[in-house]
N, CA and C of each residue as an Amber inpcrd file, in Angstrom:
protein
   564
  22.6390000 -19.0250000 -15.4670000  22.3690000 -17.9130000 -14.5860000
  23.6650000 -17.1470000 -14.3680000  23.6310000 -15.8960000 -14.1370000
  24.6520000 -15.2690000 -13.9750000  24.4410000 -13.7330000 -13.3240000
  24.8550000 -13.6740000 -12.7320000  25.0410000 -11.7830000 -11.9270000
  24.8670000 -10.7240000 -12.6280000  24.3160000 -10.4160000 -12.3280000
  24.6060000  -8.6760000 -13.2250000  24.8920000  -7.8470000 -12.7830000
  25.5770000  -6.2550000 -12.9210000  24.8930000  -4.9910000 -11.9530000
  25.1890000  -4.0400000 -12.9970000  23.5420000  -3.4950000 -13.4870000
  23.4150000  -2.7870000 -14.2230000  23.3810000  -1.4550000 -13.8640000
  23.7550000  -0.9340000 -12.7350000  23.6770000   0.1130000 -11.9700000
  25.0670000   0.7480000 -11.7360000  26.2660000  -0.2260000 -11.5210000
  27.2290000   0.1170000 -11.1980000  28.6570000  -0.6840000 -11.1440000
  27.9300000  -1.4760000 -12.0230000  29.0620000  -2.6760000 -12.2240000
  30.2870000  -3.3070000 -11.2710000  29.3050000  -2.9360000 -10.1480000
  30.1900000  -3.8050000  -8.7650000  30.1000000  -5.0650000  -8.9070000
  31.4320000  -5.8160000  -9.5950000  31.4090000  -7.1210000  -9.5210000
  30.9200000  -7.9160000  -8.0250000  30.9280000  -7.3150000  -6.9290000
  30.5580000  -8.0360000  -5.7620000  29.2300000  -7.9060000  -5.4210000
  28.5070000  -7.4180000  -6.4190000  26.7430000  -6.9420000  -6.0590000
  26.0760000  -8.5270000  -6.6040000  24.7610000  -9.3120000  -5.9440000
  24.5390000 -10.3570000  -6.5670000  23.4760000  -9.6640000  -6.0900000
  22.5930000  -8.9260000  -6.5120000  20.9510000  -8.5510000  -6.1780000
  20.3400000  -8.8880000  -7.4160000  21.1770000  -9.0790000  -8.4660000
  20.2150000  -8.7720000  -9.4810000  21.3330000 -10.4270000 -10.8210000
  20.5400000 -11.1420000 -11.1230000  20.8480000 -12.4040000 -11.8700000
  19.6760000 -12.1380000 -13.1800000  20.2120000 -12.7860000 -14.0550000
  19.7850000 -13.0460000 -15.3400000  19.9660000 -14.1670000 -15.9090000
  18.9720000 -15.2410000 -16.3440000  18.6230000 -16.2110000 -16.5340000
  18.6920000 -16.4490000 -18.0720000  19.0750000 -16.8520000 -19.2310000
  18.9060000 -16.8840000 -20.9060000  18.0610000 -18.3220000 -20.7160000
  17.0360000 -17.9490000 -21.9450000  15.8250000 -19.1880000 -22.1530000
  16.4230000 -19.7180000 -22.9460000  16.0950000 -20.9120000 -23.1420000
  16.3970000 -21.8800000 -24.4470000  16.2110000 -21.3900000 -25.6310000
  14.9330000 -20.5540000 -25.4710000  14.8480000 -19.8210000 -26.7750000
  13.2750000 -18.7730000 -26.4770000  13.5650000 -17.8550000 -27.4300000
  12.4110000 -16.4860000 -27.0660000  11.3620000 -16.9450000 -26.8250000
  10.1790000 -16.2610000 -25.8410000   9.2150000 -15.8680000 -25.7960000
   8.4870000 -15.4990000 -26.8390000   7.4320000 -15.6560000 -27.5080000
   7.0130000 -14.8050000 -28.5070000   6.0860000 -13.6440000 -28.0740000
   5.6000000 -12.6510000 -28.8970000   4.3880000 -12.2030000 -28.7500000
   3.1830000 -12.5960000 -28.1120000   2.9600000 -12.3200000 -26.6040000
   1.3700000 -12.6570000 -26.6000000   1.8260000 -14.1850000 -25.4210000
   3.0430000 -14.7520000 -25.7740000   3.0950000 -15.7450000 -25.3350000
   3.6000000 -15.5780000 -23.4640000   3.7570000 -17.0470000 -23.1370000
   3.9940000 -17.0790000 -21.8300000   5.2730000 -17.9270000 -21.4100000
   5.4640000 -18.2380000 -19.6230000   6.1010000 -19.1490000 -19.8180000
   6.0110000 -19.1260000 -17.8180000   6.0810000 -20.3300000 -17.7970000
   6.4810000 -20.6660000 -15.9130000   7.7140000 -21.1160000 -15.1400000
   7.6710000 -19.9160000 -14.3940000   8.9060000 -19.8760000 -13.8150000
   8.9770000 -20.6220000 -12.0930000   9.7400000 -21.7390000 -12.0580000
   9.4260000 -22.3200000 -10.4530000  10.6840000 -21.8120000  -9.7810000
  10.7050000 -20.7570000  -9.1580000  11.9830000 -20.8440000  -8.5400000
  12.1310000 -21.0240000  -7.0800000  13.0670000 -21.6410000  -6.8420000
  12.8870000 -22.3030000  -5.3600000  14.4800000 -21.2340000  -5.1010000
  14.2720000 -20.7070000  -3.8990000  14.9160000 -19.5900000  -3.1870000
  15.0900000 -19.7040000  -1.5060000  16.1250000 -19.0710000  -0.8230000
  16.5420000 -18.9760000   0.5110000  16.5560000 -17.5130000   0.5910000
  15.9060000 -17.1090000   1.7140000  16.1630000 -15.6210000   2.5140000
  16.3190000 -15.6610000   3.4740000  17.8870000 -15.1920000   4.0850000
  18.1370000 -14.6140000   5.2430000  17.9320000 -13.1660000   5.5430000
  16.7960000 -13.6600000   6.6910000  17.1090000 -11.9840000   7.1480000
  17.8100000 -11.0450000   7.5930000  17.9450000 -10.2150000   7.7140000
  18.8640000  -9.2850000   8.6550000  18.3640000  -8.7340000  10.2340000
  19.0230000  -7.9550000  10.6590000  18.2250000  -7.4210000  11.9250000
  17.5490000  -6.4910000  11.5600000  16.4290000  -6.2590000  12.2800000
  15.6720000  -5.0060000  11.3400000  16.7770000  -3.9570000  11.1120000
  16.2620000  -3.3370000   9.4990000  16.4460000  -2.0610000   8.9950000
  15.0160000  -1.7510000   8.5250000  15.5700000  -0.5400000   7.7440000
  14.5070000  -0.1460000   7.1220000  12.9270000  -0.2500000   6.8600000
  13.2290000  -1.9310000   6.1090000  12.1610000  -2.2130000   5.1850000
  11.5840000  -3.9000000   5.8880000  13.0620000  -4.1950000   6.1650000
  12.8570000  -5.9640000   6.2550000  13.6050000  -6.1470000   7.3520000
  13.3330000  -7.4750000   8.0120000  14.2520000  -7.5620000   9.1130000
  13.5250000  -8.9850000  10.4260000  14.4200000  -9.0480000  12.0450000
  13.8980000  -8.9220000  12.6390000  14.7180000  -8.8500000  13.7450000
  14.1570000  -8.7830000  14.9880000  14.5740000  -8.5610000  16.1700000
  13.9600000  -9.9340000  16.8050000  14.8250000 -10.7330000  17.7580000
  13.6920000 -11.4690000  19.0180000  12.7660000 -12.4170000  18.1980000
  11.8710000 -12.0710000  18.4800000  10.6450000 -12.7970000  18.1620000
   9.6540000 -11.4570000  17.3590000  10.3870000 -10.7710000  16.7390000
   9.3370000 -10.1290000  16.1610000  10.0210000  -9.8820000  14.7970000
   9.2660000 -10.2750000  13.7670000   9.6770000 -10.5280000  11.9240000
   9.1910000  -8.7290000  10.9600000   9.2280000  -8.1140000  10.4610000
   8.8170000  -7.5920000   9.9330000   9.6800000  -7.5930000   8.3590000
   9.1050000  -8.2830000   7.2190000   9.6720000  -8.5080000   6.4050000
   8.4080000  -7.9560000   5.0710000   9.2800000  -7.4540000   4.1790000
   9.3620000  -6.5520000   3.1850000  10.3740000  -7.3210000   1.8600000
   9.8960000  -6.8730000   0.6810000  11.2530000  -7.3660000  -0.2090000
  12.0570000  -8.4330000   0.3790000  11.0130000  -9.8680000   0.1250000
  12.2120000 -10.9010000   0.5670000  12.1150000 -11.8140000  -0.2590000
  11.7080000 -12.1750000  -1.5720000  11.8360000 -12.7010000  -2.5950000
  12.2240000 -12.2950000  -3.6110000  12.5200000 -13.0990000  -4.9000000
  12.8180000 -12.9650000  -5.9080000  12.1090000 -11.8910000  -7.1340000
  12.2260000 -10.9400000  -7.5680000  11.3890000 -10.2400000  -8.2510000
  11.8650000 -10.1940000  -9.7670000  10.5600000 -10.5020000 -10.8740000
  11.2400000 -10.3650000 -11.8890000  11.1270000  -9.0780000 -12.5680000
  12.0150000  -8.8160000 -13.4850000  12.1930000  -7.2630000 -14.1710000
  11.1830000  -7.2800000 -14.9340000  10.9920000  -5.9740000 -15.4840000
   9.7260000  -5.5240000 -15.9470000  10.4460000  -5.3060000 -17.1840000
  10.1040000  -6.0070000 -18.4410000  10.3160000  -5.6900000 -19.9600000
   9.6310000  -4.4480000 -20.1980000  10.0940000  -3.0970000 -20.6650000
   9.8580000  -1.7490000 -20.8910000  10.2000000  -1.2020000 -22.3070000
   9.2180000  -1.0480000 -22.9500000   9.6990000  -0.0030000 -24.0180000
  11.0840000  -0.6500000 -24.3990000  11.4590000  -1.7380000 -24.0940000
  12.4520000  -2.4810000 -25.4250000  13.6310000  -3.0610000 -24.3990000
  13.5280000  -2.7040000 -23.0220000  14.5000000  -3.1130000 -22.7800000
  14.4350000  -3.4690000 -20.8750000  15.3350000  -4.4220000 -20.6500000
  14.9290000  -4.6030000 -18.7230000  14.7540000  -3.3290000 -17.7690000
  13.7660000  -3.4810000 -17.2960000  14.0340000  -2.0020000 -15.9410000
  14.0210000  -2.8500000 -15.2300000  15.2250000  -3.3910000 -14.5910000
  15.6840000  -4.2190000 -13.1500000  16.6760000  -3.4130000 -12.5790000
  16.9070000  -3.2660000 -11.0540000  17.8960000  -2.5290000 -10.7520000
  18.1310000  -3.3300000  -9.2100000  19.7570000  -2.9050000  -9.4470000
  20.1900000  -3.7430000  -7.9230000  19.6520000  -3.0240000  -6.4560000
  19.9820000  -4.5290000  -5.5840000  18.9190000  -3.6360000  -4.1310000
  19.9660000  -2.5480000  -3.7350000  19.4050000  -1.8030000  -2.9950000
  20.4820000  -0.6620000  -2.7670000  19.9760000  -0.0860000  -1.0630000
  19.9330000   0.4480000  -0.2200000  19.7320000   0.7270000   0.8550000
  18.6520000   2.2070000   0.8600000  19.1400000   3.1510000  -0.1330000
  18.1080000   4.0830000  -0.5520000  17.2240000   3.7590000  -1.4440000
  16.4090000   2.2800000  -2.0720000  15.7120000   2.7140000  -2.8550000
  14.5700000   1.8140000  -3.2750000  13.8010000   1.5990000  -3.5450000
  12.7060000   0.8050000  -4.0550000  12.8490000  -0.3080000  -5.0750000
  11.6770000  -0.8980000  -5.7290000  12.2030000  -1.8110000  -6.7310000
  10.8230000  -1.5980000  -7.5060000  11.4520000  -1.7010000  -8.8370000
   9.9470000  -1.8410000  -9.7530000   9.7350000  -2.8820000 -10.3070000
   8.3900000  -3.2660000 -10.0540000   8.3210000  -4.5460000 -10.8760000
   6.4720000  -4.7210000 -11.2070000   6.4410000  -5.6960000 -11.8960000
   5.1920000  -5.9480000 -12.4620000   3.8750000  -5.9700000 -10.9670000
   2.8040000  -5.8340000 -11.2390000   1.9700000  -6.3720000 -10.0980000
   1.3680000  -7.8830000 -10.3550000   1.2640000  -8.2860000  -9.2310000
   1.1270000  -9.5280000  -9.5410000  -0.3130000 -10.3170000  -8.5190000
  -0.0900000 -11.5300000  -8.5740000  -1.0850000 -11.9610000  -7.5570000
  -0.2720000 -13.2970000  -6.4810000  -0.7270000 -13.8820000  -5.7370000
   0.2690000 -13.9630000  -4.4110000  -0.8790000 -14.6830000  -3.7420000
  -0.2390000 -16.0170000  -3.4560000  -0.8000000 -16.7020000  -2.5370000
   0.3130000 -16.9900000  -1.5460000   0.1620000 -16.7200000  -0.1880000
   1.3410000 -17.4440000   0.6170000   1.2200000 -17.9800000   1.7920000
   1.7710000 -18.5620000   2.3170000   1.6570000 -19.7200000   3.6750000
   2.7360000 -19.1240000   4.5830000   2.5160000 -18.8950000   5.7030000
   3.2080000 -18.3360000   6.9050000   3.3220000 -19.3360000   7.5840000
   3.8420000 -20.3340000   8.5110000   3.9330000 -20.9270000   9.7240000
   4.8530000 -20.4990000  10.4470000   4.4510000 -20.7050000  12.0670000
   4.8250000 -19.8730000  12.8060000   4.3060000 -20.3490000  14.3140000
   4.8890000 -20.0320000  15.0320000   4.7360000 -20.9630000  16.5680000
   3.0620000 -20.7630000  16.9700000   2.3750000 -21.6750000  17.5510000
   1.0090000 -21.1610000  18.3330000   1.3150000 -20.3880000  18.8450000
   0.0780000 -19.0910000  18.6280000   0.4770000 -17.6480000  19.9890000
   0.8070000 -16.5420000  19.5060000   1.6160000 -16.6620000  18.1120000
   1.9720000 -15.1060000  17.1930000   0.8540000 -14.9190000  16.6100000
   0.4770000 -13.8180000  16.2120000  -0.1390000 -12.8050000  15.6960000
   0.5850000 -12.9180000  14.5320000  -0.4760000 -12.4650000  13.1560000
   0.4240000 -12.6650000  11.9380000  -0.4500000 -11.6740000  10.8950000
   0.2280000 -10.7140000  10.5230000  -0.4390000  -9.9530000   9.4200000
   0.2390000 -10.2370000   8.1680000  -0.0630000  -9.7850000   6.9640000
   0.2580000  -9.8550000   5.7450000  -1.0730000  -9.4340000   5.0280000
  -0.4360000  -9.1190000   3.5960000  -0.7670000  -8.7840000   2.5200000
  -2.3320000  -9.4680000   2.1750000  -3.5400000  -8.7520000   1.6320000
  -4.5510000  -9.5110000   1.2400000  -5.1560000 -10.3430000   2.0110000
  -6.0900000 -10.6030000   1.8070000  -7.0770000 -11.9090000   2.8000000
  -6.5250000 -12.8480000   3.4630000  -6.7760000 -13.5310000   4.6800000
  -6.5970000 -14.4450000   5.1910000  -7.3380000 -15.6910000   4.5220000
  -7.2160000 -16.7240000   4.1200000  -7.8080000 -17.5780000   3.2200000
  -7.7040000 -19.0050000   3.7680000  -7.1670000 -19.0340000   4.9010000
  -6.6650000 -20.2890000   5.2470000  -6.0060000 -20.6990000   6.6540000
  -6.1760000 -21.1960000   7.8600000  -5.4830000 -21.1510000   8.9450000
  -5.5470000 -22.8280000   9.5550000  -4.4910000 -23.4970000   9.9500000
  -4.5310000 -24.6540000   9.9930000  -2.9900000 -25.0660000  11.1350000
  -4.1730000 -25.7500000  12.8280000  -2.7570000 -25.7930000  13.1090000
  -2.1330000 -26.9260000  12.3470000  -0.8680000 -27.4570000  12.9170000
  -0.3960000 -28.6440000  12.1550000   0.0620000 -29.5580000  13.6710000
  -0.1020000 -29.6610000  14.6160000  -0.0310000 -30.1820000  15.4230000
   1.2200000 -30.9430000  15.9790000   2.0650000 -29.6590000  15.9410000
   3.6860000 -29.3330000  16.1370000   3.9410000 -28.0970000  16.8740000
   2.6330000 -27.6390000  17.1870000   3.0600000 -26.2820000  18.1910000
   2.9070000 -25.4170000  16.9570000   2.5320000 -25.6380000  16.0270000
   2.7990000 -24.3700000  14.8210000   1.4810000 -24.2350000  13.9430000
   1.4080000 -23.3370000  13.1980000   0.3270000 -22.9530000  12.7810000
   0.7540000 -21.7410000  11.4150000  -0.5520000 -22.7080000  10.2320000
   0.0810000 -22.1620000   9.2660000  -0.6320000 -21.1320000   8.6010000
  -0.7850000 -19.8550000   8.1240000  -1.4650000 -19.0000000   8.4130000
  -1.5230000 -18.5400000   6.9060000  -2.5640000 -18.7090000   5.3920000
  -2.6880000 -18.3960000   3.7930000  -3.4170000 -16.9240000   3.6520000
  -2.6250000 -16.0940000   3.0150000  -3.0940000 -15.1990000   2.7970000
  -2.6020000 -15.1380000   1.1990000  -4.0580000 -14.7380000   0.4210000
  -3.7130000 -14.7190000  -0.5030000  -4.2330000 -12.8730000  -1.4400000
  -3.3420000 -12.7230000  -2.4470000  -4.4160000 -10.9050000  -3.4230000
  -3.7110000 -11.1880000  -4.3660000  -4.5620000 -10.2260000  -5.0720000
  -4.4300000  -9.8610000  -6.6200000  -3.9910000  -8.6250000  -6.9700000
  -3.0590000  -8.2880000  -7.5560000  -2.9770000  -7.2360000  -8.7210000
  -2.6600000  -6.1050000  -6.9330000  -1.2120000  -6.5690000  -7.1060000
  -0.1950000  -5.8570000  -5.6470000   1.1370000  -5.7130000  -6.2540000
   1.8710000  -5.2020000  -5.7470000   3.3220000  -5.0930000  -6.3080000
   4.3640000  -5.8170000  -5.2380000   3.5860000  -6.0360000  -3.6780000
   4.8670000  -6.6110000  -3.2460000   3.8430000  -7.5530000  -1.7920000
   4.3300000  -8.5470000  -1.2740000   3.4400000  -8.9270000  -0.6260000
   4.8470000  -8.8940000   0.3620000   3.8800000  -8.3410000   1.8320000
   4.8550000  -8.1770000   3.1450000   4.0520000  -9.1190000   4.2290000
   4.8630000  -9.4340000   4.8190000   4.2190000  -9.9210000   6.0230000
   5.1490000  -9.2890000   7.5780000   4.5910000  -9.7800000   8.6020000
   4.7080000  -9.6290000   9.6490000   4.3260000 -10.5770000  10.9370000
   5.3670000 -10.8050000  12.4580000   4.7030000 -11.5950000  13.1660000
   5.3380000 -11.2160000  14.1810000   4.5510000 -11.4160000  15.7580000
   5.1640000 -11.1520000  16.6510000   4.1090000 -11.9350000  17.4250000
   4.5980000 -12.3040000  19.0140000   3.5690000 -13.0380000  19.9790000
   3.1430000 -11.8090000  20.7330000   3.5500000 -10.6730000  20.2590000
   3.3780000  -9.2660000  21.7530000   2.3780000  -8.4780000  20.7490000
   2.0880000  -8.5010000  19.5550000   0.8650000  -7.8370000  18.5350000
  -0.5460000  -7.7520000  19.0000000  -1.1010000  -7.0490000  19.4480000
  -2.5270000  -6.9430000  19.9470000  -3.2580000  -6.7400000  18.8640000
  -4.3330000  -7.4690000  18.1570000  -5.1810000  -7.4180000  16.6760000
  -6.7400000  -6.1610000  16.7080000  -6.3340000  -5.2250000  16.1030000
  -7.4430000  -4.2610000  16.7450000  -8.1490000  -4.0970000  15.3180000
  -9.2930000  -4.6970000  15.1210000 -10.0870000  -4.4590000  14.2960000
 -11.2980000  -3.4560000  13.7010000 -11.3820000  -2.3650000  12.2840000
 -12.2890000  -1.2540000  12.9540000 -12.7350000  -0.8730000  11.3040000
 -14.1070000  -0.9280000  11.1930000 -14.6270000  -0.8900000  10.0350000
 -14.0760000   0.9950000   9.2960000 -14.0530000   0.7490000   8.0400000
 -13.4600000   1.6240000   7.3490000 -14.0780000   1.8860000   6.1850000
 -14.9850000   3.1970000   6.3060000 -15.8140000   3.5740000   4.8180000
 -15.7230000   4.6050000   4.5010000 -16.2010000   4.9940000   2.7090000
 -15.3140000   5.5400000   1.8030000 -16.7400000   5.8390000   1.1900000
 -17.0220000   7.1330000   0.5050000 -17.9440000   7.3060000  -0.1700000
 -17.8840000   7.4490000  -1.7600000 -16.5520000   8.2210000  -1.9050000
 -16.3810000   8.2010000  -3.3810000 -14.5600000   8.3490000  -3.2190000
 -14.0340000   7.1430000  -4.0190000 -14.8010000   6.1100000  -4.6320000
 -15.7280000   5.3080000  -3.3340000 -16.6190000   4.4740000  -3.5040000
 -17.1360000   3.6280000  -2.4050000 -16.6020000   2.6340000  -1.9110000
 -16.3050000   2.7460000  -0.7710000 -15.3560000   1.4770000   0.0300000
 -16.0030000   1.5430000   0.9760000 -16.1160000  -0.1260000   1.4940000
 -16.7780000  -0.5750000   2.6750000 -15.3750000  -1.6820000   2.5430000
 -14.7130000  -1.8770000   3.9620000 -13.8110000  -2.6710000   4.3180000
 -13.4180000  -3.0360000   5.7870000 -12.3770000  -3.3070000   6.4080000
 -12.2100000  -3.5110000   7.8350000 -10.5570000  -3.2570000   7.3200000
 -10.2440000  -1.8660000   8.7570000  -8.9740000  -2.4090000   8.6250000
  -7.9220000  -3.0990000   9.7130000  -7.2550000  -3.5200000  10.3270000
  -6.7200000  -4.2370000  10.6920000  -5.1310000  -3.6430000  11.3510000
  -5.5000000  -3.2180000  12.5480000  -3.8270000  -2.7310000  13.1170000
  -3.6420000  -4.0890000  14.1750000  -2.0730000  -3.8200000  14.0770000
  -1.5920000  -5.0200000  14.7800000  -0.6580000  -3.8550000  15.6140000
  -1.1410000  -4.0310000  16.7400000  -0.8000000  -3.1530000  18.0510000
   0.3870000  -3.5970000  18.9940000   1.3340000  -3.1570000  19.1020000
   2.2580000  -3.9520000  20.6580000   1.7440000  -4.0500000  21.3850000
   1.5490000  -4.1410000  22.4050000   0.9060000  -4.8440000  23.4490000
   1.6670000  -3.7580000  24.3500000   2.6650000  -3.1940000  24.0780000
   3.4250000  -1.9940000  25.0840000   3.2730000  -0.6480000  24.5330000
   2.2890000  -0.8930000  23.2120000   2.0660000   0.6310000  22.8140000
   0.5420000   0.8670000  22.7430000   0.0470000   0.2130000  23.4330000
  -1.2680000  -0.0260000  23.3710000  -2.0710000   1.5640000  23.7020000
  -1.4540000   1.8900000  24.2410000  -1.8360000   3.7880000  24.6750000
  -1.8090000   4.4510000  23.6830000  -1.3300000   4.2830000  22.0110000
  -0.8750000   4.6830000  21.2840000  -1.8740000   4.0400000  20.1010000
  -2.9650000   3.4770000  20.6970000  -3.6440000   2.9810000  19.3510000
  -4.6670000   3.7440000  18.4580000  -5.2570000   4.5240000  19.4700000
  -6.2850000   5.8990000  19.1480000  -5.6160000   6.4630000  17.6850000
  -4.0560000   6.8710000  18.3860000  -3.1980000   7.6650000  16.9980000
  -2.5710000   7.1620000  15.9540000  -2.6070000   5.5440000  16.0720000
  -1.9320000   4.6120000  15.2020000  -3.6470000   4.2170000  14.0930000
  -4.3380000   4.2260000  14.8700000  -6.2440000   4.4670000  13.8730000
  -6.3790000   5.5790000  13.2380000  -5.9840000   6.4670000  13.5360000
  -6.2020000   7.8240000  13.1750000  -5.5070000   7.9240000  11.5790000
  -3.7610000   7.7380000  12.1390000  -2.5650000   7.9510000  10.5410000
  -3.4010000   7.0840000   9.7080000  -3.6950000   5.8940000  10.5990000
  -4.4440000   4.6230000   9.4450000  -5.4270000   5.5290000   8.6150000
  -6.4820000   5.7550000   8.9670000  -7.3680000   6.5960000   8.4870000
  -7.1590000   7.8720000   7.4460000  -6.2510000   8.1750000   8.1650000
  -5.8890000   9.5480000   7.3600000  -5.0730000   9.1910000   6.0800000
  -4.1410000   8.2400000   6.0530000  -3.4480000   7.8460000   4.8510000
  -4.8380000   7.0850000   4.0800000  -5.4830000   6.3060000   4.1400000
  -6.3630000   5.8790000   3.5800000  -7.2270000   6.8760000   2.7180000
  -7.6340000   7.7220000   3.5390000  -8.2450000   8.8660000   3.0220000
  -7.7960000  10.2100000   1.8900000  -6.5610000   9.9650000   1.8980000
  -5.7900000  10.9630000   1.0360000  -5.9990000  10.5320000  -0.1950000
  -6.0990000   8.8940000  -0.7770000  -6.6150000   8.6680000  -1.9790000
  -7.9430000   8.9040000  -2.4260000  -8.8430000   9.7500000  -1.3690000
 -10.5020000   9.9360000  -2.2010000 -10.5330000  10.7380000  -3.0420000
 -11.1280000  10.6020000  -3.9510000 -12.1450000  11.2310000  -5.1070000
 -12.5560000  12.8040000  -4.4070000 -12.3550000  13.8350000  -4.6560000
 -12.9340000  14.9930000  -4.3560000 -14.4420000  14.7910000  -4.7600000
 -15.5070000  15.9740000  -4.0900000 -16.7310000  15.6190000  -4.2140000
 -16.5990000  16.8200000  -4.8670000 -17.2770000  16.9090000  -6.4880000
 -17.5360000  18.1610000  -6.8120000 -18.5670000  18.9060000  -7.0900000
């Protein structure tokens, strides 16, 4: 394993590592990767973070580069910018004190206390580019069916409310709605 930075060759950048196989991949072929990893968070910024007792995390694993037209599109993390990578599918396990509220990515599939005060919370999807989660004990769970005619969607969506912005949920349903809606199908 070793560092790279294909962006700017800051020897002090470690966002981005490269691994050599024993030997190629072929055509068509595969291969499994177990990697066992540590993330520290930061205080919130941007994307990832947290404050207190409240997590909002984004980009906190390992992502692999996307083989392109002949060659890696991996690029180091940077503060302005995104990451590209394959879509994938994602099963994951949250635990987390009794009492938080916990959103994330895709279905809930699984909830189990463990009888430690904690509780472990599986959400699993398919064919996503990044799986985020979120948790706080002050999240109010406001649930509100969401339909779509063309294309056809029948779904529920799911705001997780402060509990101190609760006056603010009418307009936090609404953006929901309205961003949702910007992907329809024109009727012609």
């Amino acid at each position: 394993m070793e560092f790279v930075q294909p962006d700017d060759q800051n020897k002090d950048d470690r966002t981005v590592m490269r691994v050599a196989l024993p030997e190629a991949v072929p055509p068509g072929g595969s291969i499994t990767l177990d990697i066992a990893f540590q993330s520290k968070l930061p205080r919130v910024v941007a994307r990832s973070g947290h404050k207190d007792d409240f997590y909002m995390v984004g980009q906190w694993f390992p992502k692999i580069g996307v083989w392109e037209d002949g060659e890696w599109n991996c690029h180091q993390y940077h503060a302005s910018s995104e990451f590209y990578a394959d879509f994938g599918e994602f099963e994951v396990a949250i635990t987390v004190p009794e009492g938080y509220v916990v959103g994330a990515t895709g279905r809930r599939i699984g909830e189990r206390k463990n009888g430690d005060g904690t509780v472990t919370y599986t959400h699993a999807q398919e064919d996503v580019h990044d799986f985020a989660w979120t948790k706080s004990p002050d999240f109010v769970e406001i649930r509100k069916p969401f339909t779509l005619e063309n294309p056809p969607v029948r779904t529920e969506m799911i705001l997780l409310v402060h509990r101190d912005h609760l006056n603010l949920k009418d307009r936090y349903e609404e953006s929901l709605r309205n961003g949702l809606m910007l992907n329809q199908v024109p009727v012609i």
